[in-house]
Backbone atoms as SQL, in Angstrom:
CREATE TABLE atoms (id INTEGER PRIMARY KEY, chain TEXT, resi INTEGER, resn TEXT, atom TEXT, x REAL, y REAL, z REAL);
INSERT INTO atoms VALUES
  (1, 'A', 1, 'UNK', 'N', 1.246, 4.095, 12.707),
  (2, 'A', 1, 'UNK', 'CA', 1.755, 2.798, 13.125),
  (3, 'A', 1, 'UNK', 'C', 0.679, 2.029, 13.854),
  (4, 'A', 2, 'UNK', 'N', 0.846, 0.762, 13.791),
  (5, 'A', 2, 'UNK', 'CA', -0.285, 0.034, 14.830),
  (6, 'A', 2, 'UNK', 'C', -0.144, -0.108, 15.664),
  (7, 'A', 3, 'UNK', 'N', -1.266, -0.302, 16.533),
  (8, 'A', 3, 'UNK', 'CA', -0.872, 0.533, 18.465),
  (9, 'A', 3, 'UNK', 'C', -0.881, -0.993, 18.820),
  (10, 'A', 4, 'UNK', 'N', -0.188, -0.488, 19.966),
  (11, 'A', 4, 'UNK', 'CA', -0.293, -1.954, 20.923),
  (12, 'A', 4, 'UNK', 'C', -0.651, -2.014, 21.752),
  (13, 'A', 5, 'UNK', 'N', -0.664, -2.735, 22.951),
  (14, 'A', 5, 'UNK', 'CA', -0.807, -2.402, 24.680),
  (15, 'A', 5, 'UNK', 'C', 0.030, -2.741, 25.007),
  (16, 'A', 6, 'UNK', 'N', 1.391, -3.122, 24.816),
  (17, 'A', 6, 'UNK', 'CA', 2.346, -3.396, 25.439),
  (18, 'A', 6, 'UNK', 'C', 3.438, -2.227, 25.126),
  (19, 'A', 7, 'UNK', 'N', 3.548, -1.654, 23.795),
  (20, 'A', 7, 'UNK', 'CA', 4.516, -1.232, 23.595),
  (21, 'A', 7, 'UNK', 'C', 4.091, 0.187, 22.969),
  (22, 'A', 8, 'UNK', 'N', 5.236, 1.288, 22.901),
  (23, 'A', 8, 'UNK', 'CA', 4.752, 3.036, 22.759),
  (24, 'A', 8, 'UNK', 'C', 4.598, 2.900, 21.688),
  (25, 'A', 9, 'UNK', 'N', 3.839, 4.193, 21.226),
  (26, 'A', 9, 'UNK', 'CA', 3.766, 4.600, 19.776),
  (27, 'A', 9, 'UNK', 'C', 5.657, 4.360, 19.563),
  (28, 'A', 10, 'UNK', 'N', 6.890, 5.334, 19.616),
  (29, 'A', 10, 'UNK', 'CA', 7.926, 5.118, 19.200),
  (30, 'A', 10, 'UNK', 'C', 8.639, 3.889, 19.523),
  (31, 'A', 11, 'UNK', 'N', 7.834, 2.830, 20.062),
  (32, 'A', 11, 'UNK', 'CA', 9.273, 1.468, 19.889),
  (33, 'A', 11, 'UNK', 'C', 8.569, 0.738, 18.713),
  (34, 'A', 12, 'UNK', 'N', 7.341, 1.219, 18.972),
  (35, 'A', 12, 'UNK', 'CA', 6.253, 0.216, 17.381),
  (36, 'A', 12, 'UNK', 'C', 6.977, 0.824, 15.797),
  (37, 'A', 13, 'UNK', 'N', 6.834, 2.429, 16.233),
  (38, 'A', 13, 'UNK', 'CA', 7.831, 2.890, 15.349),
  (39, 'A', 13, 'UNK', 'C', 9.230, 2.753, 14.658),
  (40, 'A', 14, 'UNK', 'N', 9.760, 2.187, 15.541),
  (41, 'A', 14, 'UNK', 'CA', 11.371, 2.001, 15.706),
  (42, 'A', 14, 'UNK', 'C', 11.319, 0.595, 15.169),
  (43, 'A', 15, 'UNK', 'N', 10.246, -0.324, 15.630),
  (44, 'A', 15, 'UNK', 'CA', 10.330, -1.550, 15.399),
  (45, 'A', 15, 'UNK', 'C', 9.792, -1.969, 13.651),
  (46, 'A', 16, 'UNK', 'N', 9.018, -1.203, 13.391),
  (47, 'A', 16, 'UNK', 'CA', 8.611, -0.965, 11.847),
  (48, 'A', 16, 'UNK', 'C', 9.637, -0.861, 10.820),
  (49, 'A', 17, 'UNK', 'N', 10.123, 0.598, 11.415),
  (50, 'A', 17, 'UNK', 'CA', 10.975, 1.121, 10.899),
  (51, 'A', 17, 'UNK', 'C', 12.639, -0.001, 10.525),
  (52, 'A', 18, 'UNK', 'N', 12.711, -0.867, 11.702),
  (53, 'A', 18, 'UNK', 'CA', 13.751, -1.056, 11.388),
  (54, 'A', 18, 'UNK', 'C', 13.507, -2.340, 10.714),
  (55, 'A', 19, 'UNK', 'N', 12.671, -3.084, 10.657),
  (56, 'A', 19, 'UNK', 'CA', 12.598, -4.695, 9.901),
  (57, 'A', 19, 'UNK', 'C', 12.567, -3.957, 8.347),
  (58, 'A', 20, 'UNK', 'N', 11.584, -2.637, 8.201),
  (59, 'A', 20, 'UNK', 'CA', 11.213, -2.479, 7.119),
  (60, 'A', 20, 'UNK', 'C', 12.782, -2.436, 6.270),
  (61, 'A', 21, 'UNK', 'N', 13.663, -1.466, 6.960),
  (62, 'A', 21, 'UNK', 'CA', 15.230, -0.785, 6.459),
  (63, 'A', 21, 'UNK', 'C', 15.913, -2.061, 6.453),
  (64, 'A', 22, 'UNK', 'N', 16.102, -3.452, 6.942),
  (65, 'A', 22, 'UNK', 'CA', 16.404, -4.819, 7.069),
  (66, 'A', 22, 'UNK', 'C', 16.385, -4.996, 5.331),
  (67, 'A', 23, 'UNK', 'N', 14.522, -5.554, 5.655),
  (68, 'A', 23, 'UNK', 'CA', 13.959, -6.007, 4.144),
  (69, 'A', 23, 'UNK', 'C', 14.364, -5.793, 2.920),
  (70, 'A', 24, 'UNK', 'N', 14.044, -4.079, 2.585),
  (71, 'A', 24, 'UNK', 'CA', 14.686, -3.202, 1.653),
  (72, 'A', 24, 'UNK', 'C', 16.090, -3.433, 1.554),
  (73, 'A', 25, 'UNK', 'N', 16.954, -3.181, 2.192),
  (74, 'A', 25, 'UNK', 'CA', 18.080, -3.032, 2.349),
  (75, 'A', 25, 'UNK', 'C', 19.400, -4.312, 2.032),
  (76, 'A', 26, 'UNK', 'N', 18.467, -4.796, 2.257),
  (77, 'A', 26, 'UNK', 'CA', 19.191, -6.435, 2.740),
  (78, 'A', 26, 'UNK', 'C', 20.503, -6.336, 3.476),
  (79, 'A', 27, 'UNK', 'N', 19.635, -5.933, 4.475),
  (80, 'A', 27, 'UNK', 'CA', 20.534, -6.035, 5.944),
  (81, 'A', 27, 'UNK', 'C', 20.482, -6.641, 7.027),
  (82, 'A', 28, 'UNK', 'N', 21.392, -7.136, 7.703),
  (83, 'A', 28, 'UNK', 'CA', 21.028, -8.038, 9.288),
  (84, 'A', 28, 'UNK', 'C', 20.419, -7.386, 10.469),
  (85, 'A', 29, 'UNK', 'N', 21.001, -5.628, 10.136),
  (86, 'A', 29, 'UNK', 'CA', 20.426, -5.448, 11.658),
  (87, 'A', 29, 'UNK', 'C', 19.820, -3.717, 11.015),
  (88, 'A', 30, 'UNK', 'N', 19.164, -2.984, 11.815),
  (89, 'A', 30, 'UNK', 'CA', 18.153, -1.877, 11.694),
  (90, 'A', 30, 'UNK', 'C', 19.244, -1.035, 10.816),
  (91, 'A', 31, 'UNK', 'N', 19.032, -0.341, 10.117),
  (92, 'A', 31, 'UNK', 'CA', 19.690, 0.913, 9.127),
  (93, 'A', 31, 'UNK', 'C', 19.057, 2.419, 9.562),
  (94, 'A', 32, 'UNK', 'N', 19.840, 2.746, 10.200),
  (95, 'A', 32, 'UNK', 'CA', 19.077, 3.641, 11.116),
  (96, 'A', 32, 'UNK', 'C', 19.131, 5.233, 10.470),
  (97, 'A', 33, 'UNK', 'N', 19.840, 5.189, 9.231),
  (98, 'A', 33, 'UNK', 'CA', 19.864, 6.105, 8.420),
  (99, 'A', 33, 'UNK', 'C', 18.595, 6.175, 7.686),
  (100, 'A', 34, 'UNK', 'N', 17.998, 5.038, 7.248),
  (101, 'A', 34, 'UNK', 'CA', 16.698, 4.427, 7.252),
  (102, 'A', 34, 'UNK', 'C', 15.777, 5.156, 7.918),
  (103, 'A', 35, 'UNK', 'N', 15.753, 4.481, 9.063),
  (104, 'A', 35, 'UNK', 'CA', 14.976, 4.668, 10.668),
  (105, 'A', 35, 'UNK', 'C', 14.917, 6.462, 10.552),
  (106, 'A', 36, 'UNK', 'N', 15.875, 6.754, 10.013),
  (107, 'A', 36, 'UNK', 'CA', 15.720, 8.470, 10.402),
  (108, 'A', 36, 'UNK', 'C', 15.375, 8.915, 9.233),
  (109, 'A', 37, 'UNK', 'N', 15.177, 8.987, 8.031),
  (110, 'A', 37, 'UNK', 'CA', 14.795, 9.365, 7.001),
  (111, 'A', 37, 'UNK', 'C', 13.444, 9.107, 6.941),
  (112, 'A', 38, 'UNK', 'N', 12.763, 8.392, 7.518),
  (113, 'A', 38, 'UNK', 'CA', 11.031, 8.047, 7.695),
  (114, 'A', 38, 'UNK', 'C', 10.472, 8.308, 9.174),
  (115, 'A', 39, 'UNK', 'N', 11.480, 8.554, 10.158),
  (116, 'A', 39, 'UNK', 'CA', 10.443, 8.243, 11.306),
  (117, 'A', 39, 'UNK', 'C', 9.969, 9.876, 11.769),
  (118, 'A', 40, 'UNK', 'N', 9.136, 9.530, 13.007),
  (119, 'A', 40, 'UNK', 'CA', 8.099, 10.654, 13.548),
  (120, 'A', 40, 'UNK', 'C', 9.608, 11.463, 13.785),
  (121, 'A', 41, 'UNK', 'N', 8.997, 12.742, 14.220),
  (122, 'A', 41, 'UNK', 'CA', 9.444, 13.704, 14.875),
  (123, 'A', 41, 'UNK', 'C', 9.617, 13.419, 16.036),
  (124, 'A', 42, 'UNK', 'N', 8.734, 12.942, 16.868),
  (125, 'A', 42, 'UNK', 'CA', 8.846, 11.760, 18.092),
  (126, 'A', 42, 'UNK', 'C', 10.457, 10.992, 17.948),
  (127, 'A', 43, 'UNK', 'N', 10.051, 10.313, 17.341),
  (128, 'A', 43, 'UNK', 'CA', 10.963, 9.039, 17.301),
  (129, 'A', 43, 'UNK', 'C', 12.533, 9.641, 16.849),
  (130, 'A', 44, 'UNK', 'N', 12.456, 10.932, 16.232),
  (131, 'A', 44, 'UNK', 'CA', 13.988, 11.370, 15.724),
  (132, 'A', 44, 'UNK', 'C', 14.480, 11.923, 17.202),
  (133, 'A', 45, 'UNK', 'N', 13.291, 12.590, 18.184),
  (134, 'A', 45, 'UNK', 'CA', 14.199, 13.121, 19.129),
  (135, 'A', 45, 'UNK', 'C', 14.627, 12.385, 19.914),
  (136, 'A', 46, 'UNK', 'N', 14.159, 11.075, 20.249),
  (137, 'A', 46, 'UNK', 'CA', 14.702, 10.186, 20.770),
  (138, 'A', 46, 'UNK', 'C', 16.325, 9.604, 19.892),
  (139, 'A', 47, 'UNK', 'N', 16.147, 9.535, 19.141),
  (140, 'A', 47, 'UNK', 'CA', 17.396, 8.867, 17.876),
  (141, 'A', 47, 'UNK', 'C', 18.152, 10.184, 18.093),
  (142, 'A', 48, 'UNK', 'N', 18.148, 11.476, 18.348),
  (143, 'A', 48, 'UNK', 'CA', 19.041, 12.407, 18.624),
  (144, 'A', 48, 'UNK', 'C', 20.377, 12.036, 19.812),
  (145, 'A', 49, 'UNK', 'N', 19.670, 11.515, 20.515),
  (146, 'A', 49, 'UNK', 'CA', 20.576, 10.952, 21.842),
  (147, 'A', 49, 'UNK', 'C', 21.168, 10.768, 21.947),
  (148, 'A', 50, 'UNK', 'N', 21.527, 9.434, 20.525),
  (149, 'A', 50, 'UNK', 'CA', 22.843, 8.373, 20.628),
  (150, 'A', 50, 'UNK', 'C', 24.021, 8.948, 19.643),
  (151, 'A', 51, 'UNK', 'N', 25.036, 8.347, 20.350),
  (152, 'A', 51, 'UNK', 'CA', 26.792, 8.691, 20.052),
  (153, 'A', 51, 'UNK', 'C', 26.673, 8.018, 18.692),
  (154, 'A', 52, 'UNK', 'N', 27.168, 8.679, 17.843),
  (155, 'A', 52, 'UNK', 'CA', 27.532, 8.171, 16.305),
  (156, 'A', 52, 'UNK', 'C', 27.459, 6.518, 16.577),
  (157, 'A', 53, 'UNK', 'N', 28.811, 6.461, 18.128),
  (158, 'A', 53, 'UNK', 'CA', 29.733, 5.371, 17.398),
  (159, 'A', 53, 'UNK', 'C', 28.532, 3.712, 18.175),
  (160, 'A', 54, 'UNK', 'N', 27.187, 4.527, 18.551),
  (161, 'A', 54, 'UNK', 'CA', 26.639, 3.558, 19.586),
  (162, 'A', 54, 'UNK', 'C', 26.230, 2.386, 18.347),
  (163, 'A', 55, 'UNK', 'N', 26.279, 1.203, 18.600),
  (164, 'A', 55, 'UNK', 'CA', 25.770, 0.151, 18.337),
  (165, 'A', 55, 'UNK', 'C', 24.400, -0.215, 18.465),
  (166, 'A', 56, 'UNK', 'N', 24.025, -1.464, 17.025),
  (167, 'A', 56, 'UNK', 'CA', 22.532, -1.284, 17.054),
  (168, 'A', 56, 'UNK', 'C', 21.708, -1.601, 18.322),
  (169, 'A', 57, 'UNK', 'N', 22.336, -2.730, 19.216),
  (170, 'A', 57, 'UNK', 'CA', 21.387, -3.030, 20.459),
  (171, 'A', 57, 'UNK', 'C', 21.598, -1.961, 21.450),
  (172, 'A', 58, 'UNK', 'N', 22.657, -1.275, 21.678),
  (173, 'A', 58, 'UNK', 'CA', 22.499, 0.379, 22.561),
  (174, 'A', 58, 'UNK', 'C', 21.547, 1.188, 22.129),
  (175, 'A', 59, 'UNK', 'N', 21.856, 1.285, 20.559),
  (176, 'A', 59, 'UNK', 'CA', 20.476, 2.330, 20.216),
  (177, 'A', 59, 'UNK', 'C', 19.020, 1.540, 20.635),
  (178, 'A', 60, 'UNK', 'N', 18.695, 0.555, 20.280),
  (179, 'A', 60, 'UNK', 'CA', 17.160, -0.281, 20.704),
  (180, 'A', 60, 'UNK', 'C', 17.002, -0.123, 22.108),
  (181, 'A', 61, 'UNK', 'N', 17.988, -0.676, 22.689),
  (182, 'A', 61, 'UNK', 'CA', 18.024, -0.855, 24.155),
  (183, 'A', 61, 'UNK', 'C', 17.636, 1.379, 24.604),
  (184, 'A', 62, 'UNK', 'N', 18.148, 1.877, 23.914),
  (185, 'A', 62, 'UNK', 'CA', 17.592, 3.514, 24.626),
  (186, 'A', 62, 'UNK', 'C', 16.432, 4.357, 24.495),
  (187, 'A', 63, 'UNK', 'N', 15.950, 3.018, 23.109),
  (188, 'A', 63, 'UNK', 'CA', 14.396, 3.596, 23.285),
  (189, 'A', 63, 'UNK', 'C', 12.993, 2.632, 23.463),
  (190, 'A', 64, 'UNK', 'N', 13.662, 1.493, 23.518),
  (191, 'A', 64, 'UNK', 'CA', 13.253, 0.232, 24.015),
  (192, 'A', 64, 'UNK', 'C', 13.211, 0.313, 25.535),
  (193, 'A', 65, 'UNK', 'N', 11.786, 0.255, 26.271),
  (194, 'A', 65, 'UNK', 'CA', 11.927, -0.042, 27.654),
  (195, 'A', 65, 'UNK', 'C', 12.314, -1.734, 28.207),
  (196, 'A', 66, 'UNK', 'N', 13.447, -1.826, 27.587),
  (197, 'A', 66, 'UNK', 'CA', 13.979, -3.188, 27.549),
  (198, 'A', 66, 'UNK', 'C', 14.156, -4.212, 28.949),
  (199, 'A', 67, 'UNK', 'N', 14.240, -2.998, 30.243),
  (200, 'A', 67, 'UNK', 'CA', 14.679, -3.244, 31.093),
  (201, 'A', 67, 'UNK', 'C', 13.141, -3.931, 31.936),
  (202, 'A', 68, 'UNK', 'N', 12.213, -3.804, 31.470),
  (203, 'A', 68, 'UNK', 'CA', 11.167, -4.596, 32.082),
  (204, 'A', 68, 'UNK', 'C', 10.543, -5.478, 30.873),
  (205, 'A', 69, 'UNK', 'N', 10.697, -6.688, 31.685),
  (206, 'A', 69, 'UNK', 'CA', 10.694, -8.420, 30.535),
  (207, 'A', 69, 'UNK', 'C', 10.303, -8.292, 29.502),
  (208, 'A', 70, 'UNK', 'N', 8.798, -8.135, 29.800),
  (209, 'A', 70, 'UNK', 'CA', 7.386, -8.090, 29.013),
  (210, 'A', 70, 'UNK', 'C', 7.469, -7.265, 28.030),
  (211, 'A', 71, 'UNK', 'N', 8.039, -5.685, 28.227),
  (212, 'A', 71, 'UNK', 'CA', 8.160, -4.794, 27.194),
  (213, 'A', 71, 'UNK', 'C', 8.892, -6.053, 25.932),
  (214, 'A', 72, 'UNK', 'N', 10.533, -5.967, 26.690),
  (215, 'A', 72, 'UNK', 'CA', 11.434, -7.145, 25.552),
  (216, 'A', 72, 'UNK', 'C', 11.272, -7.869, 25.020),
  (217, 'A', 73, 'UNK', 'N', 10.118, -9.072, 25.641),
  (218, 'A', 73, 'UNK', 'CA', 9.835, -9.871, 25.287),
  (219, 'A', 73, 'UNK', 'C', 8.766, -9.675, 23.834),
  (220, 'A', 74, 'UNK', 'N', 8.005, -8.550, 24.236),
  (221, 'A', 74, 'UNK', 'CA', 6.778, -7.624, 23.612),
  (222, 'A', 74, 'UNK', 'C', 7.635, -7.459, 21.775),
  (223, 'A', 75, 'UNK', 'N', 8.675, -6.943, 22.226),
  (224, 'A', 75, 'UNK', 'CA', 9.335, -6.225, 21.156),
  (225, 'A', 75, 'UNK', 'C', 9.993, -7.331, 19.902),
  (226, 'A', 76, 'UNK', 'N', 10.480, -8.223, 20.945),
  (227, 'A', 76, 'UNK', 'CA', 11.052, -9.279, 20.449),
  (228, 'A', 76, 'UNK', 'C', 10.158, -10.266, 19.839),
  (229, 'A', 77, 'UNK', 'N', 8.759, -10.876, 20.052),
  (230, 'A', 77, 'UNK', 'CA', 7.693, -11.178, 19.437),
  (231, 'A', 77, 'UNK', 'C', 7.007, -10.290, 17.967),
  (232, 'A', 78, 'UNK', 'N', 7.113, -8.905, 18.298),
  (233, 'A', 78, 'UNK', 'CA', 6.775, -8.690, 17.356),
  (234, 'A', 78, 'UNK', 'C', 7.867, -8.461, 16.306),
  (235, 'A', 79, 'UNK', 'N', 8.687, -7.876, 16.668),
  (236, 'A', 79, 'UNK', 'CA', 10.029, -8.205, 15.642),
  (237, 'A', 79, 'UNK', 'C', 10.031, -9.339, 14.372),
  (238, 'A', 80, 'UNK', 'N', 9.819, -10.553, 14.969),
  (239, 'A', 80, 'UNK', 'CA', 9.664, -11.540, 14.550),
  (240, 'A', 80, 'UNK', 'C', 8.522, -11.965, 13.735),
  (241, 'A', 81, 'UNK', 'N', 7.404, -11.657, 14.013),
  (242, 'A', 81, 'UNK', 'CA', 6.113, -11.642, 13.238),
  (243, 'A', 81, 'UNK', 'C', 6.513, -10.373, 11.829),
  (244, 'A', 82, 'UNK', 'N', 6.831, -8.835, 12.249),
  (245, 'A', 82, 'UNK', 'CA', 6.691, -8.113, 11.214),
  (246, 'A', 82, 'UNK', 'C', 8.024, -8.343, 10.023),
  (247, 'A', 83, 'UNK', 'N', 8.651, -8.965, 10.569),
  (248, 'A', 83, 'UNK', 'CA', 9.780, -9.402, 9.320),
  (249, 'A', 83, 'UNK', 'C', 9.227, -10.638, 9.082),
  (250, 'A', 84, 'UNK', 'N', 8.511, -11.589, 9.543),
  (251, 'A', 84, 'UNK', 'CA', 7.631, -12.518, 8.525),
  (252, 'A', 84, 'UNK', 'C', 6.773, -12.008, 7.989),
  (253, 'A', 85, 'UNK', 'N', 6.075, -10.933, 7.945),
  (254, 'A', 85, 'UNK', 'CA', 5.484, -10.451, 7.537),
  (255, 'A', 85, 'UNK', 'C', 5.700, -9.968, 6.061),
  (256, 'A', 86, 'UNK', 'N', 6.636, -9.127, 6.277),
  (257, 'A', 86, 'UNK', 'CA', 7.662, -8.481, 5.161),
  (258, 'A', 86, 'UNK', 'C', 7.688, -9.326, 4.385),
  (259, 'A', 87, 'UNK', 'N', 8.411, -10.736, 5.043),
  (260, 'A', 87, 'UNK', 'CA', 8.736, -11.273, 4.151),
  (261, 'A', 87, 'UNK', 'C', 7.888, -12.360, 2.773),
  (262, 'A', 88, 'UNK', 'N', 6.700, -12.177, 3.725),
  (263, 'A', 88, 'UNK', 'CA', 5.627, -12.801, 2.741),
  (264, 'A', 88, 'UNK', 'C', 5.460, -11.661, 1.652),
  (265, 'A', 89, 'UNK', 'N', 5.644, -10.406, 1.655),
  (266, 'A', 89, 'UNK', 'CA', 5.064, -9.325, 1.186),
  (267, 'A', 89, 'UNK', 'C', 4.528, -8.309, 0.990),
  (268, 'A', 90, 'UNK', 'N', 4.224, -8.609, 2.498),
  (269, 'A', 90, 'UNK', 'CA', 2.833, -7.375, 3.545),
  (270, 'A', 90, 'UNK', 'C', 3.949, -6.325, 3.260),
  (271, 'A', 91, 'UNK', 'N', 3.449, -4.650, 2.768),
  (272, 'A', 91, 'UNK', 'CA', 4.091, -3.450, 3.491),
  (273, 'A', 91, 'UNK', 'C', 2.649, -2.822, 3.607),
  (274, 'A', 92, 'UNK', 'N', 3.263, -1.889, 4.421),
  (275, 'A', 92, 'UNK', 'CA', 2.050, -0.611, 4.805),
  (276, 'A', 92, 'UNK', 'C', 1.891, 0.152, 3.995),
  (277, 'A', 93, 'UNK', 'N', 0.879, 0.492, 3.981),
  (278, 'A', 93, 'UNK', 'CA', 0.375, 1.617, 2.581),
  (279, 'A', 93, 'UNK', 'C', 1.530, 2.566, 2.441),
  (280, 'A', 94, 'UNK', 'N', 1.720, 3.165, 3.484),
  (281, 'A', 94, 'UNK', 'CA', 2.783, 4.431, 3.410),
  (282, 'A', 94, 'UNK', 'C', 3.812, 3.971, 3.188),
  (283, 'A', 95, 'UNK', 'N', 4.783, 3.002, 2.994),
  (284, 'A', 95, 'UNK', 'CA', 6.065, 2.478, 3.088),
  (285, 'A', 95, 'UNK', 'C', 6.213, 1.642, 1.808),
  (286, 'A', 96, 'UNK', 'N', 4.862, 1.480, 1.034),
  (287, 'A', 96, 'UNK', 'CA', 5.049, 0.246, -0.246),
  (288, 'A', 96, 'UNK', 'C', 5.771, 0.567, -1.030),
  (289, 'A', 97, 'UNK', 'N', 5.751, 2.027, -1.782),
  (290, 'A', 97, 'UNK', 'CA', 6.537, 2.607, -2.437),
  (291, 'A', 97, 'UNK', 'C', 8.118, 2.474, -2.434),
  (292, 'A', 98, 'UNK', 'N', 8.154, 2.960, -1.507),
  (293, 'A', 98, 'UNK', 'CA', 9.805, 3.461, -0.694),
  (294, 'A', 98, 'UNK', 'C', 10.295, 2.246, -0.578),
  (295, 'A', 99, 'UNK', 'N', 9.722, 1.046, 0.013),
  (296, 'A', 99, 'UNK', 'CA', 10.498, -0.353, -0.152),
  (297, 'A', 99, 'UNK', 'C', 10.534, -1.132, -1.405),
  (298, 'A', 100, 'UNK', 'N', 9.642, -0.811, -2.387),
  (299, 'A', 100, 'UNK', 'CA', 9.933, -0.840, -3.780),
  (300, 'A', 100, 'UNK', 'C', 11.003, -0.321, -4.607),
  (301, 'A', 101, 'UNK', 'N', 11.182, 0.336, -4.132),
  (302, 'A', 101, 'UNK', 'CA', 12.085, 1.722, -5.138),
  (303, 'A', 101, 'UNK', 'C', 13.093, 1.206, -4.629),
  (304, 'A', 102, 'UNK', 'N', 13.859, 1.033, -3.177),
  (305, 'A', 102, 'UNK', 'CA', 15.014, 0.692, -2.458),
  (306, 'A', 102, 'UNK', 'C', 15.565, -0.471, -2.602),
  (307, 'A', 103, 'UNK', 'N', 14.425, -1.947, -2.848),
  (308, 'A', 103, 'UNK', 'CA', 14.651, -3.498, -3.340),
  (309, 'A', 103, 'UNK', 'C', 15.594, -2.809, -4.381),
  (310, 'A', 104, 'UNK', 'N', 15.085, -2.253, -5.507),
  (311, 'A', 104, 'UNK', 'CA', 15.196, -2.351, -7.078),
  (312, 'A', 104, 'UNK', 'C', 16.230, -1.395, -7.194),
  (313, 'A', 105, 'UNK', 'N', 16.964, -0.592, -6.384),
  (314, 'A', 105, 'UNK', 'CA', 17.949, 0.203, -6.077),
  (315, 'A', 105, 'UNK', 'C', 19.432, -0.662, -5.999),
  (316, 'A', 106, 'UNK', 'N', 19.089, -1.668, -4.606),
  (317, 'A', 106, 'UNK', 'CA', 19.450, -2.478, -3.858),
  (318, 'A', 106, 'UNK', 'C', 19.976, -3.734, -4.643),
  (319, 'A', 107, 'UNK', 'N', 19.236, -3.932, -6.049),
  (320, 'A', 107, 'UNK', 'CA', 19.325, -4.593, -6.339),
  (321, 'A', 107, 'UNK', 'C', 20.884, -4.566, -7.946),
  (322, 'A', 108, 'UNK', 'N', 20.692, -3.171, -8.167),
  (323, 'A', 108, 'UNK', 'CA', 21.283, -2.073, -9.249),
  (324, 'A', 108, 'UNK', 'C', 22.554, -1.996, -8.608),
  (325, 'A', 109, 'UNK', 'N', 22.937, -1.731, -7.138),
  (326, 'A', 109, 'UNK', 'CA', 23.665, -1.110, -6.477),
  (327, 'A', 109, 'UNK', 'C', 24.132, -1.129, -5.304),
  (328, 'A', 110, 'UNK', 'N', 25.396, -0.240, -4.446),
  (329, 'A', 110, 'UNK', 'CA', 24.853, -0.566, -3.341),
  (330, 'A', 110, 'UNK', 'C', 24.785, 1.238, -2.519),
  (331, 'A', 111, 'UNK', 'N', 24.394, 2.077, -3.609),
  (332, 'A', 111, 'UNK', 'CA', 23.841, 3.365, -3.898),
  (333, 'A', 111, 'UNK', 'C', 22.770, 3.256, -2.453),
  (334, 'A', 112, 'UNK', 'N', 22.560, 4.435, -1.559),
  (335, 'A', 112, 'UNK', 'CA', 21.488, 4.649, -0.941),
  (336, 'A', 112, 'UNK', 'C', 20.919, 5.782, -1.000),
  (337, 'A', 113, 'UNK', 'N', 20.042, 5.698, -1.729),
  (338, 'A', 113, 'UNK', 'CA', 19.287, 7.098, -2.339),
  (339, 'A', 113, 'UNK', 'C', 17.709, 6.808, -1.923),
  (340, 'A', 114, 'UNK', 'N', 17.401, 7.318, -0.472),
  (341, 'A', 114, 'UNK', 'CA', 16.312, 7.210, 0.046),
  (342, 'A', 114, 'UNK', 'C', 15.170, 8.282, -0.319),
  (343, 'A', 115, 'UNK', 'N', 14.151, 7.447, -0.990),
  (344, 'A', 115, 'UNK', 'CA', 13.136, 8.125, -2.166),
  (345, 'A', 115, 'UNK', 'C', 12.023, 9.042, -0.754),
  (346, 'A', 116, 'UNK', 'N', 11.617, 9.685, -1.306),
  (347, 'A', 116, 'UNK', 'CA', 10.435, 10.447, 0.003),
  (348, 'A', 116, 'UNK', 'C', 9.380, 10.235, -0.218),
  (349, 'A', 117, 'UNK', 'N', 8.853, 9.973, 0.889),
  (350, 'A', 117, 'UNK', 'CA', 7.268, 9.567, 0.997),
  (351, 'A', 117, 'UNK', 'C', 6.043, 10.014, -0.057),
  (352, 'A', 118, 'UNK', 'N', 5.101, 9.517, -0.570),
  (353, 'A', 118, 'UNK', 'CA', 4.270, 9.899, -0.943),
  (354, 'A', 118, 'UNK', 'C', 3.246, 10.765, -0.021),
  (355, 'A', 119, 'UNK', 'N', 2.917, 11.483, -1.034),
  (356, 'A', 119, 'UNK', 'CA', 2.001, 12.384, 0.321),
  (357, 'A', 119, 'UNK', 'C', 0.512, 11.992, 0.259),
  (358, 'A', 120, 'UNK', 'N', -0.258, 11.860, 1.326),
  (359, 'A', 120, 'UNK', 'CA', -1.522, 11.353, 1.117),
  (360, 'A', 120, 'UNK', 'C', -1.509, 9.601, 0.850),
  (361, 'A', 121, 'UNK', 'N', -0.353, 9.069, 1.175),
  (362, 'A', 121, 'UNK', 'CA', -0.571, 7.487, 0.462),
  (363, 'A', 121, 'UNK', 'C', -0.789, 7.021, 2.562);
């Protein structure tokens, strides 16, 4: 993932993760079935935490250091840039695939059959 100075390896993660599961998906808010089928080992033990029935801003908000501005504000800026991003076209090497396969899934269906990473991509 790309590092920041504002924000951890797992909220950059989380934050990837979830515009990417958005994009693909064509969804409004993070698909966290998504989020857990790709993310670190890191980032799942954190996602272990939450109650089935928690909602998407409880889950952000518990691994989001939300509670100081700058982080939020941090998160919320980039949020916004990497789903414009997306949406021009940009994916990450490791993720081009998998959001390919899921559009064209997505597009067939509303089937979620999350394809696995390439190895070495």
């Amino acid at each position: 993932f790309y590092v920041d100075t504002v924000l951890n390896r797992n909220e950059m993660e989380l934050l990837w993760l979830g515009e990417e599961s958005m994009c693909c998906l064509y969804r409004t808010e993070f698909d966290f079935d998504f989020v857990w089928e790709y993310a670190s080992e890191s980032l799942r033990m954190e996602l272990r935490k939450f109650s089935p029935d928690s909602s998407e801003n409880q889950k952000i908000m518990q691994i989001v250091r939300t509670e100081d501005i700058i982080i939020g504000k941090r998160f919320t800026i980039l949020r916004e840039q990497v789903r414009l991003a997306l949406g021009k076209g940009f994916r990450r090497p490791m993720m081009k695939l998998v959001i390919a396969d899921l559009r064209l899934q997505q597009r067939d269906s509303k089937l979620k059959v999350f394809p696995p990473l390439k190895p070495g991509v």
